[in-house]
mmCIF entry with sequence, helices, sheets and N, C-alpha, C, O atoms, coordinates in Angstrom:
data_MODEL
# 
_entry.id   MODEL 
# 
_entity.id                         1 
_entity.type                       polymer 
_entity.pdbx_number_of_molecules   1 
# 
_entity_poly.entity_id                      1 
_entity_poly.type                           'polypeptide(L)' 
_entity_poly.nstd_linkage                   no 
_entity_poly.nstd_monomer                   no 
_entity_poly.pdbx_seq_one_letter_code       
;(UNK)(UNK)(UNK)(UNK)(UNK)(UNK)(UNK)(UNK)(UNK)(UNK)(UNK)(UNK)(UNK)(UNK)(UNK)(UNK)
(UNK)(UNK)(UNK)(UNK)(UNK)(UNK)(UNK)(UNK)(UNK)(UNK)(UNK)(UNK)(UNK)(UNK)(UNK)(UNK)
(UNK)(UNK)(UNK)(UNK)(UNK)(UNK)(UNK)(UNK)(UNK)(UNK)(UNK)(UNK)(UNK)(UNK)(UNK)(UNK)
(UNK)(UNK)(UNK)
;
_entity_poly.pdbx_seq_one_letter_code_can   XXXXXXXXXXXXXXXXXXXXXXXXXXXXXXXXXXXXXXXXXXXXXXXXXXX 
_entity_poly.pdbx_strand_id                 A 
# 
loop_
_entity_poly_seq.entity_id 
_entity_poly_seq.num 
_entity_poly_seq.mon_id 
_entity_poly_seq.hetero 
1 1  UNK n 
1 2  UNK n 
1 3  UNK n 
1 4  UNK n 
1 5  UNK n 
1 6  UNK n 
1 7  UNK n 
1 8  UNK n 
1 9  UNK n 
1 10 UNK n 
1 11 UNK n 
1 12 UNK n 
1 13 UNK n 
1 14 UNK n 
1 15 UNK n 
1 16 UNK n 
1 17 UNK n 
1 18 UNK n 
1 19 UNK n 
1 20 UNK n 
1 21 UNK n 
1 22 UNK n 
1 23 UNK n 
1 24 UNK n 
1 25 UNK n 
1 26 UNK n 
1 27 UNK n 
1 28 UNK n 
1 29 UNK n 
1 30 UNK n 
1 31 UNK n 
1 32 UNK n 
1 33 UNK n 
1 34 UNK n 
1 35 UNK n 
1 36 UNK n 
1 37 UNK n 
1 38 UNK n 
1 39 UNK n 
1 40 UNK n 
1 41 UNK n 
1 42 UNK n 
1 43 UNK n 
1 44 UNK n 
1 45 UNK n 
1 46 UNK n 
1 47 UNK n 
1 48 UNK n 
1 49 UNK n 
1 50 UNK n 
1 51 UNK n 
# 
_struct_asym.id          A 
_struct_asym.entity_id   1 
# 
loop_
_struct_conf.conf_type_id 
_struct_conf.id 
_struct_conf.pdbx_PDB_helix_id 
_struct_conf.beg_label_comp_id 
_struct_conf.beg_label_asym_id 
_struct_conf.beg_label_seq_id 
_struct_conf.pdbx_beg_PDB_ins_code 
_struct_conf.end_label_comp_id 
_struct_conf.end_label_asym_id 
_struct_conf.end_label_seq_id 
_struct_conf.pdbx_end_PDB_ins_code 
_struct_conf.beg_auth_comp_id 
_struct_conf.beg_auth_asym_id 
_struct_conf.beg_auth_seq_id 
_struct_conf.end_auth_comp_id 
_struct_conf.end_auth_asym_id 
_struct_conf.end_auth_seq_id 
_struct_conf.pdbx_PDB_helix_class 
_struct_conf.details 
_struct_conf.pdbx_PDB_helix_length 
HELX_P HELX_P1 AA1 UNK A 4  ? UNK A 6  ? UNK A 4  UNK A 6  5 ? 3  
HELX_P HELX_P2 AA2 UNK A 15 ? UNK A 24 ? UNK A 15 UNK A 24 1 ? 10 
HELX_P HELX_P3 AA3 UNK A 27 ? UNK A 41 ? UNK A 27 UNK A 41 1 ? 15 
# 
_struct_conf_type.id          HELX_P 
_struct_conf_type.criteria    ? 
_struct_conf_type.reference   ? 
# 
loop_
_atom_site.group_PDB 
_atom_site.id 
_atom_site.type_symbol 
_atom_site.label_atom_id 
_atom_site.label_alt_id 
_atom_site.label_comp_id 
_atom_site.label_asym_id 
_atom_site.label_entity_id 
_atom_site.label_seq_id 
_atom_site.pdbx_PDB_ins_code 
_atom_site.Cartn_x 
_atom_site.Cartn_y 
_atom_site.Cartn_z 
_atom_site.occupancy 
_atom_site.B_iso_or_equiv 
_atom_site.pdbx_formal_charge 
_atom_site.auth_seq_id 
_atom_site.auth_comp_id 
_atom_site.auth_asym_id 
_atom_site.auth_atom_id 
_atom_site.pdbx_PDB_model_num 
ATOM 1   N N  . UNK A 1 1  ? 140.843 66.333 143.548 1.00 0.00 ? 1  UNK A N  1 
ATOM 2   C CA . UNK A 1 1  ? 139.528 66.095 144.070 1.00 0.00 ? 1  UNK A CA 1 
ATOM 3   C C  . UNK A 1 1  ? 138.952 64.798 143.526 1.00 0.00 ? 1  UNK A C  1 
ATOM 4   O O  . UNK A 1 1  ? 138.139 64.157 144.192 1.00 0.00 ? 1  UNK A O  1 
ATOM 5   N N  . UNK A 1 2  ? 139.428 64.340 142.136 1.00 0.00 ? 2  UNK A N  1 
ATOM 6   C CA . UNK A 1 2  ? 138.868 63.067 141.888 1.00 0.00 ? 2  UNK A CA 1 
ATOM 7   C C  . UNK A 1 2  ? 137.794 62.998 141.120 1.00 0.00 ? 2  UNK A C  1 
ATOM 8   O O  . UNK A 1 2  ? 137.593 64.077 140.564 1.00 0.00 ? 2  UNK A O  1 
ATOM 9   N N  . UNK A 1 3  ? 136.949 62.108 140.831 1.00 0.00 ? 3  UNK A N  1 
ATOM 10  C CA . UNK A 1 3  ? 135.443 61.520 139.658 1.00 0.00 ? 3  UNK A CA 1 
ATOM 11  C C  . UNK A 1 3  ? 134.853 62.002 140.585 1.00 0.00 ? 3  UNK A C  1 
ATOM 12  O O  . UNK A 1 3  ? 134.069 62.744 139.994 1.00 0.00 ? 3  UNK A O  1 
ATOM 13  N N  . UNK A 1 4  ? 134.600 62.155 141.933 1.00 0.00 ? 4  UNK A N  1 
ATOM 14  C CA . UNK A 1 4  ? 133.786 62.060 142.652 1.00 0.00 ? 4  UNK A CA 1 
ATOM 15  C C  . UNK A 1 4  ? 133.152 63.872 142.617 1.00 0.00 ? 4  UNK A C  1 
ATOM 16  O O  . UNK A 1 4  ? 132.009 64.243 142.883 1.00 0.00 ? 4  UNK A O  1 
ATOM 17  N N  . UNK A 1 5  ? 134.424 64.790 142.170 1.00 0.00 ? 5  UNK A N  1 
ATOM 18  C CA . UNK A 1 5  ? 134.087 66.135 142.413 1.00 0.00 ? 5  UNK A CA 1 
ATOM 19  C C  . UNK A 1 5  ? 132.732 66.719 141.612 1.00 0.00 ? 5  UNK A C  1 
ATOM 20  O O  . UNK A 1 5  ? 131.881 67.583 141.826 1.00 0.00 ? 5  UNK A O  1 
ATOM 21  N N  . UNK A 1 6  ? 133.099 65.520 140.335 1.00 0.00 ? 6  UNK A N  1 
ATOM 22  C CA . UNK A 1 6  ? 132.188 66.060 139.550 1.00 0.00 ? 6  UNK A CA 1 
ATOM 23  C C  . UNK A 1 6  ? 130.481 65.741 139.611 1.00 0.00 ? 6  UNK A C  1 
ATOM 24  O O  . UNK A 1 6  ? 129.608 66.092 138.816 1.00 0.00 ? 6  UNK A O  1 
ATOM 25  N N  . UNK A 1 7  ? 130.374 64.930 140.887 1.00 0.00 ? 7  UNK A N  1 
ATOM 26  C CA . UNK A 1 7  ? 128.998 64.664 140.888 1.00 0.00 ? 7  UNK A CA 1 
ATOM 27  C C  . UNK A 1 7  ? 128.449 66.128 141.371 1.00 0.00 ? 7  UNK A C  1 
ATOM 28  O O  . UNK A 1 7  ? 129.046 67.161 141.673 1.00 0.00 ? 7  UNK A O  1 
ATOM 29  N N  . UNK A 1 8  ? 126.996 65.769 141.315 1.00 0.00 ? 8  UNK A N  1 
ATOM 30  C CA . UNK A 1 8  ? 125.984 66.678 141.440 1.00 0.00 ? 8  UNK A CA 1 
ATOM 31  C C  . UNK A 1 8  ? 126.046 66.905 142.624 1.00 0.00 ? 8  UNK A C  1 
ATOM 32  O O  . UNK A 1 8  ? 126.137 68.100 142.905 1.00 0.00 ? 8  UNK A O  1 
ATOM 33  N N  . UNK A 1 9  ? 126.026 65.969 143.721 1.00 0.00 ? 9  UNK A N  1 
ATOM 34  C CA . UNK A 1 9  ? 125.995 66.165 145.215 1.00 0.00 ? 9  UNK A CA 1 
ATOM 35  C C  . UNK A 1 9  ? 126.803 66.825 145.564 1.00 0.00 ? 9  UNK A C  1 
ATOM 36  O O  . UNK A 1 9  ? 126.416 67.445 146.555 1.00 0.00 ? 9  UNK A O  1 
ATOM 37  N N  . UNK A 1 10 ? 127.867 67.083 145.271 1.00 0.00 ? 10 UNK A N  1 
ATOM 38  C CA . UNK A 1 10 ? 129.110 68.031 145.527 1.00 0.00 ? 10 UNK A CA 1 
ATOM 39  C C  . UNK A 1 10 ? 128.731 69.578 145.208 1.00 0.00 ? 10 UNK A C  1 
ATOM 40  O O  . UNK A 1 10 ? 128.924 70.477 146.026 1.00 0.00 ? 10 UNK A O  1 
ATOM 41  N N  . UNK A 1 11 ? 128.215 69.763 144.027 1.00 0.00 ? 11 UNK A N  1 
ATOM 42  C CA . UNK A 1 11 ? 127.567 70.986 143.136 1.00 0.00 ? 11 UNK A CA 1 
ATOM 43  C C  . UNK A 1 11 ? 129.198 71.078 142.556 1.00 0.00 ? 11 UNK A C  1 
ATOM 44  O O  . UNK A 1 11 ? 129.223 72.220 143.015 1.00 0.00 ? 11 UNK A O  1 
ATOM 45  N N  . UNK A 1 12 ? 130.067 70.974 142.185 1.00 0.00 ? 12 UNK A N  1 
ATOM 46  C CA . UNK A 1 12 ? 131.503 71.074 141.694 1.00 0.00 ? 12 UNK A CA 1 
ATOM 47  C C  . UNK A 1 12 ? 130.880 70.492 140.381 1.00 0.00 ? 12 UNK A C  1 
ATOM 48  O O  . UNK A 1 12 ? 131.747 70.765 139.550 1.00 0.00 ? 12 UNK A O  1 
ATOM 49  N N  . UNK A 1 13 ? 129.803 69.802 139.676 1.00 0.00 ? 13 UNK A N  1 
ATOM 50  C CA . UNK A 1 13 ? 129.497 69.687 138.134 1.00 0.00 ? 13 UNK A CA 1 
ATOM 51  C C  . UNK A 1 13 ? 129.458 70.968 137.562 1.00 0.00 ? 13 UNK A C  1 
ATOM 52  O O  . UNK A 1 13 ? 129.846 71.157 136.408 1.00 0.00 ? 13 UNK A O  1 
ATOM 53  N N  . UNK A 1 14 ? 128.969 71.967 138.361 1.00 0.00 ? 14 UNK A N  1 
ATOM 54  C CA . UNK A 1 14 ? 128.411 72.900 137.276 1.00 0.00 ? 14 UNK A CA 1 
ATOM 55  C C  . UNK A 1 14 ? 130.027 73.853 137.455 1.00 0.00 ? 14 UNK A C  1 
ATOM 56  O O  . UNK A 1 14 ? 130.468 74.476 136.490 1.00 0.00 ? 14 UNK A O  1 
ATOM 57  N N  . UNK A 1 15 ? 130.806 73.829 138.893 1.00 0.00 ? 15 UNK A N  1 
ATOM 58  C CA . UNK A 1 15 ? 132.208 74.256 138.464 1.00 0.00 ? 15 UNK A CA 1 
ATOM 59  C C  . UNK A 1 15 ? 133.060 74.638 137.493 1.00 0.00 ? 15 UNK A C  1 
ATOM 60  O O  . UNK A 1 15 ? 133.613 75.663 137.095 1.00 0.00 ? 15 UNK A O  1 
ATOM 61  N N  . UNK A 1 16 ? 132.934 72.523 137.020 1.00 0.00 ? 16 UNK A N  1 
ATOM 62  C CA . UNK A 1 16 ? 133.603 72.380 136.551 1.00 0.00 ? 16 UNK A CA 1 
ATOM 63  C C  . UNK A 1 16 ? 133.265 72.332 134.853 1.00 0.00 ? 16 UNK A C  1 
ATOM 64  O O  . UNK A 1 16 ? 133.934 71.895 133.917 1.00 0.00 ? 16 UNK A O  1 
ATOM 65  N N  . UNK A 1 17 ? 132.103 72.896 134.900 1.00 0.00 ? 17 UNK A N  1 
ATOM 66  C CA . UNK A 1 17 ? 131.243 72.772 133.514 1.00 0.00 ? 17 UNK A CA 1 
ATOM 67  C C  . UNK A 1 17 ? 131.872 74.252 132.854 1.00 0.00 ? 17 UNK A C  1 
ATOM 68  O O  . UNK A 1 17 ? 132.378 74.588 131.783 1.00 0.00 ? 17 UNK A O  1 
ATOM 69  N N  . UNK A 1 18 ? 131.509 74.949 134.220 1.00 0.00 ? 18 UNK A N  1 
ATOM 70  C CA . UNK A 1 18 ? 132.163 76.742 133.931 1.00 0.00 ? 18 UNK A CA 1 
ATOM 71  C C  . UNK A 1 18 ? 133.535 76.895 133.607 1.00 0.00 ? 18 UNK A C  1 
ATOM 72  O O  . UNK A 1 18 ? 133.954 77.617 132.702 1.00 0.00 ? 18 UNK A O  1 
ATOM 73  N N  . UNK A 1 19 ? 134.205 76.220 134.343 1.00 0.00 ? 19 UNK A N  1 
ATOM 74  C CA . UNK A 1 19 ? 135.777 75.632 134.442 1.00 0.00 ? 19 UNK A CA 1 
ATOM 75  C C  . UNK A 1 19 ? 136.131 75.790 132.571 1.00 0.00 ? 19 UNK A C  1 
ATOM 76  O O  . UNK A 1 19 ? 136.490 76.617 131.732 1.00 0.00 ? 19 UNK A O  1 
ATOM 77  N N  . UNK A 1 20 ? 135.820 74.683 132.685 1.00 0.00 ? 20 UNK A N  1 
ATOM 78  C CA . UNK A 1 20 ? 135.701 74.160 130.658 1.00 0.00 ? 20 UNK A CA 1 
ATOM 79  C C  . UNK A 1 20 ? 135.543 75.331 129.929 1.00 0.00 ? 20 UNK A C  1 
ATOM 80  O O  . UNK A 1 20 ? 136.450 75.850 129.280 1.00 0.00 ? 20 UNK A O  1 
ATOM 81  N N  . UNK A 1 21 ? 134.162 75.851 130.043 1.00 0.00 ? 21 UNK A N  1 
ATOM 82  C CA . UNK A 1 21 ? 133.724 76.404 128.993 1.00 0.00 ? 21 UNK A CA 1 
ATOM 83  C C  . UNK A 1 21 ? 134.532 77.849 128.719 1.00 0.00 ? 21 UNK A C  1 
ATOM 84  O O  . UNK A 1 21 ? 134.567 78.340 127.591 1.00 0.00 ? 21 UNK A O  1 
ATOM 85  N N  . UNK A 1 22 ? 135.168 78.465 129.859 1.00 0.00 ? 22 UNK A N  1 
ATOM 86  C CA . UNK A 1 22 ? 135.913 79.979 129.948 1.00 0.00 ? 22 UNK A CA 1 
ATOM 87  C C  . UNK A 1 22 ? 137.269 79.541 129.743 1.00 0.00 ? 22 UNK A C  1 
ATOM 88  O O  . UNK A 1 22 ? 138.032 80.501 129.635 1.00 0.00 ? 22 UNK A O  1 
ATOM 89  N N  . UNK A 1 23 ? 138.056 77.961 129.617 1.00 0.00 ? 23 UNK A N  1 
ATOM 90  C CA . UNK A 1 23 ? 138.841 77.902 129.408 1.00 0.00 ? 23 UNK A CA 1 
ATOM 91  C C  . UNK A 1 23 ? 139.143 78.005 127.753 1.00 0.00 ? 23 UNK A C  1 
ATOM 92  O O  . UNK A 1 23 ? 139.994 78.633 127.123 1.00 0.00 ? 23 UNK A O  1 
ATOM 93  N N  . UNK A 1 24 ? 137.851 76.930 127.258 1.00 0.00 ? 24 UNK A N  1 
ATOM 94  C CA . UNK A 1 24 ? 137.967 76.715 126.108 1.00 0.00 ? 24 UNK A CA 1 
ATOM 95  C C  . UNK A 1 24 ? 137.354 78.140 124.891 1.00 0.00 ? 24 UNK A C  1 
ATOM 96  O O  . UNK A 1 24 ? 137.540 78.103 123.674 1.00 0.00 ? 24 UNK A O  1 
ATOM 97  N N  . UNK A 1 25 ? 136.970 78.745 125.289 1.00 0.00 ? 25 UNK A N  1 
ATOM 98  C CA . UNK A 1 25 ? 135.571 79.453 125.050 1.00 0.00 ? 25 UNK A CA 1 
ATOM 99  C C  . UNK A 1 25 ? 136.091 81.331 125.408 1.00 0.00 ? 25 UNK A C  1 
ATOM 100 O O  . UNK A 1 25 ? 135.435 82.127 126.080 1.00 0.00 ? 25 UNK A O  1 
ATOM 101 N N  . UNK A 1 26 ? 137.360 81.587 124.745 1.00 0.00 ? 26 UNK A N  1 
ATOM 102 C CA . UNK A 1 26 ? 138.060 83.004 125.184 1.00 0.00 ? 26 UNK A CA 1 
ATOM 103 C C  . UNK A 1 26 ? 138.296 83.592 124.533 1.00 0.00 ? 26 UNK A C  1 
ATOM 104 O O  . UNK A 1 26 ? 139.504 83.688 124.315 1.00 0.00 ? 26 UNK A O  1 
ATOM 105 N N  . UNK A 1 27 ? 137.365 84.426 123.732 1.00 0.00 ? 27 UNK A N  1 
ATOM 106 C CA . UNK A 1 27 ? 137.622 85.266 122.719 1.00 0.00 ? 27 UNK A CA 1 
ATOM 107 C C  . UNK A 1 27 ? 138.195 86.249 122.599 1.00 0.00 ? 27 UNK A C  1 
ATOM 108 O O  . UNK A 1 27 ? 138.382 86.713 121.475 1.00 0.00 ? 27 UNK A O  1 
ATOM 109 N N  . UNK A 1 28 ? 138.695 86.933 123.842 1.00 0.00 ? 28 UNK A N  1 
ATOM 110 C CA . UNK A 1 28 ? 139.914 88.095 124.152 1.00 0.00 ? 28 UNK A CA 1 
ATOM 111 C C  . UNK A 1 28 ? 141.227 87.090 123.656 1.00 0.00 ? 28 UNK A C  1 
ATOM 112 O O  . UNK A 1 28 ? 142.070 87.698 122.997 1.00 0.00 ? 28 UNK A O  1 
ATOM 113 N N  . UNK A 1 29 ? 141.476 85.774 123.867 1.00 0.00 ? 29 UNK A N  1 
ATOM 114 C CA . UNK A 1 29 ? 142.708 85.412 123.440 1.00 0.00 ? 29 UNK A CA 1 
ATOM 115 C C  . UNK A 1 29 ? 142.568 84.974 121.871 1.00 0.00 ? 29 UNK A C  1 
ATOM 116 O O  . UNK A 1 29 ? 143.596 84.891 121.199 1.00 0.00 ? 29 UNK A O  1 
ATOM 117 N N  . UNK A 1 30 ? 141.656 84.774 121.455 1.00 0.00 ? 30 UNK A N  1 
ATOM 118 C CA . UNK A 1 30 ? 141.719 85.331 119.947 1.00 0.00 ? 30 UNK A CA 1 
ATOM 119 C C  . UNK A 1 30 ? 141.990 86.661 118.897 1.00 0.00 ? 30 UNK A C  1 
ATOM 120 O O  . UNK A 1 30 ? 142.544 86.888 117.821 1.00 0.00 ? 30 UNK A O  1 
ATOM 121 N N  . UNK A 1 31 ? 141.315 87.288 119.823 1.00 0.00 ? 31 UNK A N  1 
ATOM 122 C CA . UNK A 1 31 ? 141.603 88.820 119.617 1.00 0.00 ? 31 UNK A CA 1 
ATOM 123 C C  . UNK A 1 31 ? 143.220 89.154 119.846 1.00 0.00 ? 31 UNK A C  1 
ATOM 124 O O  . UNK A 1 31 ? 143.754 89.794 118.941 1.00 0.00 ? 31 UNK A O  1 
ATOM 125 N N  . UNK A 1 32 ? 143.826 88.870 120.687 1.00 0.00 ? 32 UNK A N  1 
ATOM 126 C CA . UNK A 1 32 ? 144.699 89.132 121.116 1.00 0.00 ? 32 UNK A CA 1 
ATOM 127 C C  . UNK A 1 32 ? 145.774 88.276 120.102 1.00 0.00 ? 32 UNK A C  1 
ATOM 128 O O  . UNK A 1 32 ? 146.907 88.655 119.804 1.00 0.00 ? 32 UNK A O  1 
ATOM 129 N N  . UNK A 1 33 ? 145.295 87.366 119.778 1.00 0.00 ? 33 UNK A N  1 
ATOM 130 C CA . UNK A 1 33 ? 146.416 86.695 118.695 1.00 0.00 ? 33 UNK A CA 1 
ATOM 131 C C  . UNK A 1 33 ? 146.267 87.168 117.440 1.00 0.00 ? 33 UNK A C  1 
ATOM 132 O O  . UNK A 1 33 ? 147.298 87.483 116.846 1.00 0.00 ? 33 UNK A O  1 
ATOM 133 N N  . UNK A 1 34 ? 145.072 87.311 116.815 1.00 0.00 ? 34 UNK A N  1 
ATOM 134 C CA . UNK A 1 34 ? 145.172 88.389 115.869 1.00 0.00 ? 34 UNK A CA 1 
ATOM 135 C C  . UNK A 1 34 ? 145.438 89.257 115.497 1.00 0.00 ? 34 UNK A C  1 
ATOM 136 O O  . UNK A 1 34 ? 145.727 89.450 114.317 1.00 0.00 ? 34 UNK A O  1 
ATOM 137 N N  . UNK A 1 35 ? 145.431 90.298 116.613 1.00 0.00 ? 35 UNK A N  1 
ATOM 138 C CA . UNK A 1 35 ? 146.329 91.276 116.666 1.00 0.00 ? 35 UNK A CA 1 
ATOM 139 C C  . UNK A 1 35 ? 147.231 91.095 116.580 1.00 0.00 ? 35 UNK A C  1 
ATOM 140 O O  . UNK A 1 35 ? 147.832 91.659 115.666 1.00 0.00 ? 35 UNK A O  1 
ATOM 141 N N  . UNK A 1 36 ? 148.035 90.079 117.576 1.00 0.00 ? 36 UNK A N  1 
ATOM 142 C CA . UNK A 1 36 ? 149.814 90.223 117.205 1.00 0.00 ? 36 UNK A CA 1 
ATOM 143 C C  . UNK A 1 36 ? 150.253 89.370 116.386 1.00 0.00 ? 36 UNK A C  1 
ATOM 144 O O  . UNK A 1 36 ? 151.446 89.075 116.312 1.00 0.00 ? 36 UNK A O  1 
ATOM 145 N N  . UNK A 1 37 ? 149.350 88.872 115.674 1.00 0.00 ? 37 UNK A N  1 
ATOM 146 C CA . UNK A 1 37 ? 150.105 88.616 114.060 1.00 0.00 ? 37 UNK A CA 1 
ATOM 147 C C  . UNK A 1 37 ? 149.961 89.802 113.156 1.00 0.00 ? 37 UNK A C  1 
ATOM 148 O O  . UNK A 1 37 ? 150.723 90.135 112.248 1.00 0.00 ? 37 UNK A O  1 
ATOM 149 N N  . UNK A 1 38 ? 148.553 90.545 113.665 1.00 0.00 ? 38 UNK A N  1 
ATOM 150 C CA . UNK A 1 38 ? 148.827 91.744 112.428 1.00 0.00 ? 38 UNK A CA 1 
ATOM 151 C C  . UNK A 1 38 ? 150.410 92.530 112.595 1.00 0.00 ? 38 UNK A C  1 
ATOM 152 O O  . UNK A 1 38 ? 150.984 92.822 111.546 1.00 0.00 ? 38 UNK A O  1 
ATOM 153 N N  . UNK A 1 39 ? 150.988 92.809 113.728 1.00 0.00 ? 39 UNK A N  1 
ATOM 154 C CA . UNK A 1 39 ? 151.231 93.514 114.227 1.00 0.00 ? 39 UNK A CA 1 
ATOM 155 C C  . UNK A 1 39 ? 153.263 93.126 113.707 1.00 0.00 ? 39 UNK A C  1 
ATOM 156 O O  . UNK A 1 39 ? 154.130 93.897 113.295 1.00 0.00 ? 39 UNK A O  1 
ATOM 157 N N  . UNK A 1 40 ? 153.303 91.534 114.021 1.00 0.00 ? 40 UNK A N  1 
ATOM 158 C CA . UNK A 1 40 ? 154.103 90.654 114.193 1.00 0.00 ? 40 UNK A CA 1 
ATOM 159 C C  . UNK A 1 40 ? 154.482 90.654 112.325 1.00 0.00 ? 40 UNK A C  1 
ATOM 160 O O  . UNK A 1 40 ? 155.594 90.974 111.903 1.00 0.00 ? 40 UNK A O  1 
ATOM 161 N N  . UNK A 1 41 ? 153.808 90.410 111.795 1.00 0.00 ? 41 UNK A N  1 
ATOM 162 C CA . UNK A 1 41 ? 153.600 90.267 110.575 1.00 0.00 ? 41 UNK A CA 1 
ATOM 163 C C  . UNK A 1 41 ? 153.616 90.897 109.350 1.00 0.00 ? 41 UNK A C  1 
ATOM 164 O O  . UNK A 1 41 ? 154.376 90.979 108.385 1.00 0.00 ? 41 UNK A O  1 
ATOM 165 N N  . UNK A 1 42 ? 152.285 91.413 109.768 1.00 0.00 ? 42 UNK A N  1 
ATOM 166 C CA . UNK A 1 42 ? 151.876 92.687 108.286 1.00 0.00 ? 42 UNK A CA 1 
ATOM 167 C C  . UNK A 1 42 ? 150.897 92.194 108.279 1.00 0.00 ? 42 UNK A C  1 
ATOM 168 O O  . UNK A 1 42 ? 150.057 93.040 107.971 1.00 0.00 ? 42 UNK A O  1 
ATOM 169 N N  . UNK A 1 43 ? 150.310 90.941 108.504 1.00 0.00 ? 43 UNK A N  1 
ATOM 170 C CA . UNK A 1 43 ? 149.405 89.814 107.646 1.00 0.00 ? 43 UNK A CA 1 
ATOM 171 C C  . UNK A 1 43 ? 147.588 89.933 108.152 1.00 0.00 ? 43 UNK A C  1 
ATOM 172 O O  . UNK A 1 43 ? 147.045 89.422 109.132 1.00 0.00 ? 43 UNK A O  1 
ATOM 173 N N  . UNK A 1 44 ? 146.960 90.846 107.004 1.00 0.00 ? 44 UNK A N  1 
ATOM 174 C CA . UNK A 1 44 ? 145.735 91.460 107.447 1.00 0.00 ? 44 UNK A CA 1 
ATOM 175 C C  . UNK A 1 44 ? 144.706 90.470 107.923 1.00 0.00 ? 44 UNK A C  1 
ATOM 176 O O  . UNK A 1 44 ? 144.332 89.454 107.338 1.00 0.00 ? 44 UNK A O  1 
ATOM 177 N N  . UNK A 1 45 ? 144.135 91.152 109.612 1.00 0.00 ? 45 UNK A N  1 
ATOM 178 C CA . UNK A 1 45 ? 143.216 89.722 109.858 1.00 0.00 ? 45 UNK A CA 1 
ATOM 179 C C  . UNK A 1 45 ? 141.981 89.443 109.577 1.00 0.00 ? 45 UNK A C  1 
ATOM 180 O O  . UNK A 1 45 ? 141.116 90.284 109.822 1.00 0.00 ? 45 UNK A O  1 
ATOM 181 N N  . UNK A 1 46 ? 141.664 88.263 109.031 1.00 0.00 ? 46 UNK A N  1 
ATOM 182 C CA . UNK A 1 46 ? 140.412 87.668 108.454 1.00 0.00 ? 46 UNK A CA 1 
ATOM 183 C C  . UNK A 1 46 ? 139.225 88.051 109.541 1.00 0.00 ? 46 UNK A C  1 
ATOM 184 O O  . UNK A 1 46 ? 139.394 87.915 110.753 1.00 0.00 ? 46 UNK A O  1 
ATOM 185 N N  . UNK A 1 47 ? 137.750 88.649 108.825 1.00 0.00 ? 47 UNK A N  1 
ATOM 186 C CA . UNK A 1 47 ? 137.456 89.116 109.654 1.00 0.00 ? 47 UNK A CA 1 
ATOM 187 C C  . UNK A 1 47 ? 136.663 87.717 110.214 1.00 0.00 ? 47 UNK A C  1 
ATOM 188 O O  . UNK A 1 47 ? 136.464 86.695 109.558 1.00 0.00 ? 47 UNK A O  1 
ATOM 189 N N  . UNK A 1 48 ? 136.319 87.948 111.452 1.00 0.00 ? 48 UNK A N  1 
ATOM 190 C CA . UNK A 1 48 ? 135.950 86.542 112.067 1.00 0.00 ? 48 UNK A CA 1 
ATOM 191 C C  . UNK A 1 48 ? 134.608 86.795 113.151 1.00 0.00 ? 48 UNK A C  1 
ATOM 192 O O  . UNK A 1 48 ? 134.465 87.955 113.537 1.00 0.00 ? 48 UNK A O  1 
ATOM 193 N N  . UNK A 1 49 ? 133.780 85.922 113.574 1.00 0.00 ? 49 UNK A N  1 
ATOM 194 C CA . UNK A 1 49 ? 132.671 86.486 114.738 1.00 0.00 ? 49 UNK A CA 1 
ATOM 195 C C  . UNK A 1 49 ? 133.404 86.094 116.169 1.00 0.00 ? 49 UNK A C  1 
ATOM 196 O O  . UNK A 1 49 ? 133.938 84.990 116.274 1.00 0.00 ? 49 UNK A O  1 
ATOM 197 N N  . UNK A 1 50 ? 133.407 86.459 116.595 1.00 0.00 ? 50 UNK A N  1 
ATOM 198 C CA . UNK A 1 50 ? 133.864 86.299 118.392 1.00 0.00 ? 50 UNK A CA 1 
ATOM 199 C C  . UNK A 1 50 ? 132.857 86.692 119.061 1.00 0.00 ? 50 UNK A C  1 
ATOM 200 O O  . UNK A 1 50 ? 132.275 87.772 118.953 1.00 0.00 ? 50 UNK A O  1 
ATOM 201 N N  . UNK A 1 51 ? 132.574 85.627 119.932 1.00 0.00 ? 51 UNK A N  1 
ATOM 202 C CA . UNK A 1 51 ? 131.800 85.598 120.960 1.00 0.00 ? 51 UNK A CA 1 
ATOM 203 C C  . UNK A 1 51 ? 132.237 85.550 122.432 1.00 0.00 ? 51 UNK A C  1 
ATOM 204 O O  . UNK A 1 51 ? 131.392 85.525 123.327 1.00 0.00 ? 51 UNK A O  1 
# 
């Protein structure tokens, strides 16, 4: 789609704003790696905040 997707006139900014943030921003795949190191491991997990 290009620089252009991300303008406002398109509305694809706020997309791609959502895009980002659920990519970067996934606290089930934290969870989920913690677990399978406990699991993988032995190695008790630090407790942590997830949002």
């Amino acid at each position: 789609m290009g620089a252009r997707s991300a303008t406002n006139a398109n509305g694809f900014d706020r997309f791609w704003r959502n895009v980002r943030t659920h990519t970067l921003h996934n606290p089930a795949e934290y969870k989920k790696r913690t677990v399978g190191t406990w699991l993988l491991t032995g190695e008790f997990p630090v407790p942590a905040i997830y949002r």
